[in-house]
C-alpha positions as CSV (number, residue, x, y, z in Angstrom):
1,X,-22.8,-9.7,-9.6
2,X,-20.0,-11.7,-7.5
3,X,-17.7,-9.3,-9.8
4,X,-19.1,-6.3,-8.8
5,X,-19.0,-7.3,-5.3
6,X,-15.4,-8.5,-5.3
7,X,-14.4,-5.1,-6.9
8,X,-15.9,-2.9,-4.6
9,X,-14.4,-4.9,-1.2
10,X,-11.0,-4.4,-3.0
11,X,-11.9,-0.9,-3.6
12,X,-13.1,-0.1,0.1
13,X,-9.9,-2.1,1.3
14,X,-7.2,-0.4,-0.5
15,X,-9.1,3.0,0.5
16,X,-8.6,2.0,3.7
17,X,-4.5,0.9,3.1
18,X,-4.3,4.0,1.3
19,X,-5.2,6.3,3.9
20,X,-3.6,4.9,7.1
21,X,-0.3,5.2,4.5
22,X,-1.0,9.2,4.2
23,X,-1.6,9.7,7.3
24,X,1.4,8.4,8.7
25,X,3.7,10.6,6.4
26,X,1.4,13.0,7.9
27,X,1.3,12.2,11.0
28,X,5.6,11.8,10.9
29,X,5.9,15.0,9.5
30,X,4.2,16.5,12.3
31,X,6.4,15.0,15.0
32,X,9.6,15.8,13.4
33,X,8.3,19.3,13.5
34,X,6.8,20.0,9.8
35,X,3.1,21.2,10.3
36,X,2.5,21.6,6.5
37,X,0.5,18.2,5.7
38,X,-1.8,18.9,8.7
39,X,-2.8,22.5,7.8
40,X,-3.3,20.8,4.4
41,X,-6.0,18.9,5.6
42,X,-3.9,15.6,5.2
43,X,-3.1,14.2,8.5
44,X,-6.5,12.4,8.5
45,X,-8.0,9.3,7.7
46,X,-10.7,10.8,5.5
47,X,-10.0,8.7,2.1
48,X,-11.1,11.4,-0.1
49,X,-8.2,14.0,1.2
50,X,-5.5,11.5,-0.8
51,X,-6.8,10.4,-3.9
52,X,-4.9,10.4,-6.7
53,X,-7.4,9.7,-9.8
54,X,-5.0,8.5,-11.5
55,X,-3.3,6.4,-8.9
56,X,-7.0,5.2,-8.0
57,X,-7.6,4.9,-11.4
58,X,-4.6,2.3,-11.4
59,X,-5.9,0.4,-8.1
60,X,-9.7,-0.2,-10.1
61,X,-7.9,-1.8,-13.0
62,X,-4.9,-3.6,-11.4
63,X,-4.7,-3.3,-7.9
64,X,-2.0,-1.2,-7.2
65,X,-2.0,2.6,-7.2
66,X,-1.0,5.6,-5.6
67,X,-2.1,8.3,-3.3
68,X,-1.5,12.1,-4.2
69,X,1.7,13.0,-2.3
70,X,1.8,14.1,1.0
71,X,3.3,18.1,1.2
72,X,5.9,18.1,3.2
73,X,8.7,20.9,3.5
74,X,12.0,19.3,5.2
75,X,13.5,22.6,6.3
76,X,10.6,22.8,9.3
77,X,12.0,19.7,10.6
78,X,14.1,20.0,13.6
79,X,16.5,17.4,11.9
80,X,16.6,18.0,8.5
81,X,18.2,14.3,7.8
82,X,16.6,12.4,11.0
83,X,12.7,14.0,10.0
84,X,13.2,13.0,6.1
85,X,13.9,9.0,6.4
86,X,11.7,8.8,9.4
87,X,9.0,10.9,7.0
88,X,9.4,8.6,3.9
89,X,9.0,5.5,6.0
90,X,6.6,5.7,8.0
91,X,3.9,4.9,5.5
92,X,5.8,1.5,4.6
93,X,6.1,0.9,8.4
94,X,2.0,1.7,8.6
95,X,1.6,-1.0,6.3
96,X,4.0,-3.9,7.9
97,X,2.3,-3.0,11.3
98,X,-1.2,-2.6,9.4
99,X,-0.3,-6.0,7.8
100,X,0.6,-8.1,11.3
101,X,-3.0,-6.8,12.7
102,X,-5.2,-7.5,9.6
103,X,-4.0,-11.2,9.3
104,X,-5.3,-12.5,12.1
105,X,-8.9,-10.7,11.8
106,X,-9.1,-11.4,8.5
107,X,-8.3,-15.3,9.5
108,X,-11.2,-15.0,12.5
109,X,-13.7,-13.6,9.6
110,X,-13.1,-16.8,7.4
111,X,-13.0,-19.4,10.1
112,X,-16.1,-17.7,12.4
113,X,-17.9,-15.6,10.4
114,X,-18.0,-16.4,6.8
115,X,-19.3,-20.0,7.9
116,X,-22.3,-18.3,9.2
117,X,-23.2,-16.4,5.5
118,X,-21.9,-19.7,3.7
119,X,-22.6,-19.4,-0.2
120,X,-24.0,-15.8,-0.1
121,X,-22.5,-12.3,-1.5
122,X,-22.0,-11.7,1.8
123,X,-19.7,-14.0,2.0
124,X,-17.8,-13.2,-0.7
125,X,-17.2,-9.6,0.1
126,X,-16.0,-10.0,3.6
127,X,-13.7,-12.6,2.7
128,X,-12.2,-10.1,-0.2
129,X,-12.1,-7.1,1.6
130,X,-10.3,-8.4,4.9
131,X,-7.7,-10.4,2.8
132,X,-7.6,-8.0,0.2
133,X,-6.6,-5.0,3.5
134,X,-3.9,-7.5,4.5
135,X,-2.7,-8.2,1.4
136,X,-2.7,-4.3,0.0
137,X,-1.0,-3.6,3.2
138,X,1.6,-6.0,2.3
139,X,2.4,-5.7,-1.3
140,X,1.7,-1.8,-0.6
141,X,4.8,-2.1,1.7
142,X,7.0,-3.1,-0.7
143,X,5.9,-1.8,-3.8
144,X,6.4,1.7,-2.2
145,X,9.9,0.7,-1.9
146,X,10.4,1.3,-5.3
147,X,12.8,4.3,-6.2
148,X,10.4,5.6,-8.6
149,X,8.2,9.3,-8.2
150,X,5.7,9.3,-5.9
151,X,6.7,6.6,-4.4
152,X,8.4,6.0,-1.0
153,X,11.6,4.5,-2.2
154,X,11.8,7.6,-4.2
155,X,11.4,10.1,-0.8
156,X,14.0,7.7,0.8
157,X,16.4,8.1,-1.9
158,X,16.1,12.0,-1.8
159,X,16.1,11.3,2.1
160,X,19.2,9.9,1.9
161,X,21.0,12.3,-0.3
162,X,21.9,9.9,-2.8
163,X,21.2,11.5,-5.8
164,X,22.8,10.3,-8.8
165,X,22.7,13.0,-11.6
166,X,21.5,11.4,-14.7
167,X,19.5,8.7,-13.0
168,X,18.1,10.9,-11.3
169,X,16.3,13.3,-13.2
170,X,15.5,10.1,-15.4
171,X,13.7,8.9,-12.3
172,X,11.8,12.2,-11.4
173,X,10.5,12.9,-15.3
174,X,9.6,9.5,-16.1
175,X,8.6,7.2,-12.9
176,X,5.3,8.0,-13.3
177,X,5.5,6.3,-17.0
178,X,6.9,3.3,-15.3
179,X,4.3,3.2,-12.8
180,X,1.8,2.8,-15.6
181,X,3.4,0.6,-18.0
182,X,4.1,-2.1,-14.8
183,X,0.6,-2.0,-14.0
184,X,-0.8,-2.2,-17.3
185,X,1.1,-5.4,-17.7
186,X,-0.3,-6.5,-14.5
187,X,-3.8,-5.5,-15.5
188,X,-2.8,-7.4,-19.2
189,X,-1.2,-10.5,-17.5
190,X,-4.7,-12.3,-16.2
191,X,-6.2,-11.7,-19.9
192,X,-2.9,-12.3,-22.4
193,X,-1.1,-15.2,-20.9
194,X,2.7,-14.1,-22.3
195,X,1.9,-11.2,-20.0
196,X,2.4,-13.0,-17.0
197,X,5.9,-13.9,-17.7
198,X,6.8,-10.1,-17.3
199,X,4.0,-9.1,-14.6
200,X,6.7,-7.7,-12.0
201,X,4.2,-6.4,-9.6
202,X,2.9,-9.5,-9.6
203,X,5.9,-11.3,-8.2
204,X,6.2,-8.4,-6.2
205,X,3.1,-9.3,-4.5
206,X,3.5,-12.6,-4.1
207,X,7.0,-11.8,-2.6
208,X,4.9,-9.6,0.5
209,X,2.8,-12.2,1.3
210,X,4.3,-15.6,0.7
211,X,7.9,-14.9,1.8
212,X,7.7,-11.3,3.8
213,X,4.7,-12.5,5.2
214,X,5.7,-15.8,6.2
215,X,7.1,-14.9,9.8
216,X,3.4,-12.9,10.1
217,X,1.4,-16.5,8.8
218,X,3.6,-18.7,11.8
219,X,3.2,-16.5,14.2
220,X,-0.6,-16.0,14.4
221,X,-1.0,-19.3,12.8
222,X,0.3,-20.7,16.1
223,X,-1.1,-18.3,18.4
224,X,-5.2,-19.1,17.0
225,X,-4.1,-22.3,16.8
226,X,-3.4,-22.6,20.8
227,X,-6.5,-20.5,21.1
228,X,-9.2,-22.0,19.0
């Protein structure tokens, strides 16, 4: 039963991550004058509207995923250079500022209220679903950074107009291959111990919120701490 529980308050958290990620390549879009997300239904917060099943699919085995793409046409913006960066980073921005909000609620839930539901389910899902939307929003950050299809790091590199022939069209036809094979062997790594040697995305995770999320930790560590 504690399973089933710590699944679906990693579920419901990185629905959460997932969406507040859309929206803001929505909402970006929008601003730099490209209205085709939002008549597309996508500049919301409604989880449903960006579900990849695949991508999801990914998330329930391993915990990292993807959301279906955000349409966006770059000629409507009113800087085609200027909308397209600000446009592919706004989700990873989302999620750093998502990130340095989270940690110090999901700190007040473990110290104040988690002592009050001591040794119940209860318990056990709030504790996993606020760290679990910190630390989705964090290893969501960087992971998007990745240069590979649908990624963000892959918007940025188009973004940036640094296209590299070859590479390129490797990237575009076969990223989503990548995707998979990465977070199979994270999925793999917890039950085959060679596995873990290899798991990338795990390292990647533990890079967002050990050493990216270090300054985050010191800073709201001291400001409870003059608090409490």
């Amino acid at each position: 039963m504690e399973d089933l529980v710590i699944i679906i308050a990693q579920f419901i958290a990185a629905a959460i991550v997932l969406s507040f990620h859309e929206f803001a390549h929505a909402f970006a879009a929008y601003k730099c004058g490209d209205p085709t997300a939002q008549m597309a239904g996508r500049m919301t917060l409604n989880p449903l509207k960006h579900f990849d099943p695949l991508g999801i699919l990914m998330f329930a085995l391993a915990g990292f995923g993807w959301a279906k793409p955000v349409p966006i046409n770059p000629y409507n913006f009113d800087d085609f250079r200027k909308g397209s960066i600000w446009t592919s980073a706004a989700g990873v921005l989302m999620n750093l500022f998502m990130a340095f909000l989270l940690y110090p609620i999901y700190l007040l839930v473990a110290l104040k209220i988690c002592p009050l539901v001591a040794g119940t389910y209860m318990e056990v899902f709030l504790l996993y679903l606020f760290y679990g939307l910190y630390a989705f929003s964090m290893g969501f950050c960087v992971f998007n950074l990745l240069p590979l299809y649908p990624l963000d790091g892959f918007r940025l590199v188009e973004a940036l107009d640094t296209k590299v022939g070859k590479i390129y069209s490797f990237l575009l036809k076969y990223s989503r291959y990548i995707l998979i094979g990465l977070i199979l062997i994270h999925f793999l790594a917890d039950r085959i111990y060679i596995f873990a040697y290899i798991d990338f995305l795990e390292m990647i995770l533990n890079f967002a919120t050990n050493i990216l999320g270090a300054p985050i930790h010191l800073f709201w560590n001291w400001i409870l701490g003059l608090i409490l």
